[in-house]
N, C-alpha and C positions, 0 to 999 in steps of 0.2 A: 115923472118919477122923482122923488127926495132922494137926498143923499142924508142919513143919517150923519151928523158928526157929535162924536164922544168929547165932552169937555172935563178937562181932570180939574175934581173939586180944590176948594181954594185951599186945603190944610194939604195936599196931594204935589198941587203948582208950588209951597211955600219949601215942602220938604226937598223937592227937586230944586228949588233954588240953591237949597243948602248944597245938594250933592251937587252940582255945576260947579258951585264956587270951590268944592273940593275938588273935586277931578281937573279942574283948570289947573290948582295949585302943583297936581304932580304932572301938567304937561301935556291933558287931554281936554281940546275942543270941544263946545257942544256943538252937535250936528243937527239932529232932528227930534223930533217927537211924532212917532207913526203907529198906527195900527196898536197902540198900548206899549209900544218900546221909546225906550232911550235910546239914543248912540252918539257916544262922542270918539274922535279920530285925532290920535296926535297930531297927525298931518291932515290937512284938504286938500285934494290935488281935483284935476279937471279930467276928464274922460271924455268919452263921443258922448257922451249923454247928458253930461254936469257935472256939476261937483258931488265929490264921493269922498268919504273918509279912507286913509289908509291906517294901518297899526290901530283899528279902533274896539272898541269895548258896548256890547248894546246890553242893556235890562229891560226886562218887563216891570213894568207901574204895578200890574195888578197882581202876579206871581212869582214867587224865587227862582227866578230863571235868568240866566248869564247867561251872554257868549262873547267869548274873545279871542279874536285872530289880530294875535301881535308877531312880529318879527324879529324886533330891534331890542336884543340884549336888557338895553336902558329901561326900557318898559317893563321887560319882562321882569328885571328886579322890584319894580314899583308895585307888583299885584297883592303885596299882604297889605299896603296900604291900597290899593283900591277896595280891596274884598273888605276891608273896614268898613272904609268910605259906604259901598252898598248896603255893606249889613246895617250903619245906620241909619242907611232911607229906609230899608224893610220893615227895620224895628219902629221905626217915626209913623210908619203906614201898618204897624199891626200886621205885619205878611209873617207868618211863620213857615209856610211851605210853600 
């Protein structure tokens, strides 16, 4: 049996550079790339199981979908600059909804 794996096209990989290099600037990691999601973690901490982001912020590549479980005050004031930050990878990727 294959394992399908999904590769994000090069104008897709280019735009997430950009958002990395933002999200770095206000404080957040990048973590992973899964199943169609981003997620970066202000913190990386270790677990039983590995490393895991804590305070972090995940996106879908292909749809306008967030989700963020922050804690820490300092983050939470940063979200009208993250919600920028996304809305211009969306807008880079043509995602309207």
């Amino acid at each position: 049996m294959s394992t399908e794996v999904k590769v994000l096209s090069t104008s897709t990989r280019t735009n997430l550079e950009a958002l990395k290099h933002h999200m770095k600037k206000l404080g957040f990691k990048y973590f992973e790339e899964k199943d169609g999601w981003v997620t970066f973690g202000a913190r990386l901490m270790m677990n039983g199981k590995g490393v895991v982001p804590d305070d972090c912020i995940s996106i879908s590549v292909r749809f306008m979908d967030v989700h963020a479980d922050l804690w820490h005050f300092d983050l939470i004031s940063k979200l009208p600059e993250v919600k920028q930050a996304i809305l211009d990878f969306y807008e880079a990727e043509g995602i309207t909804e």
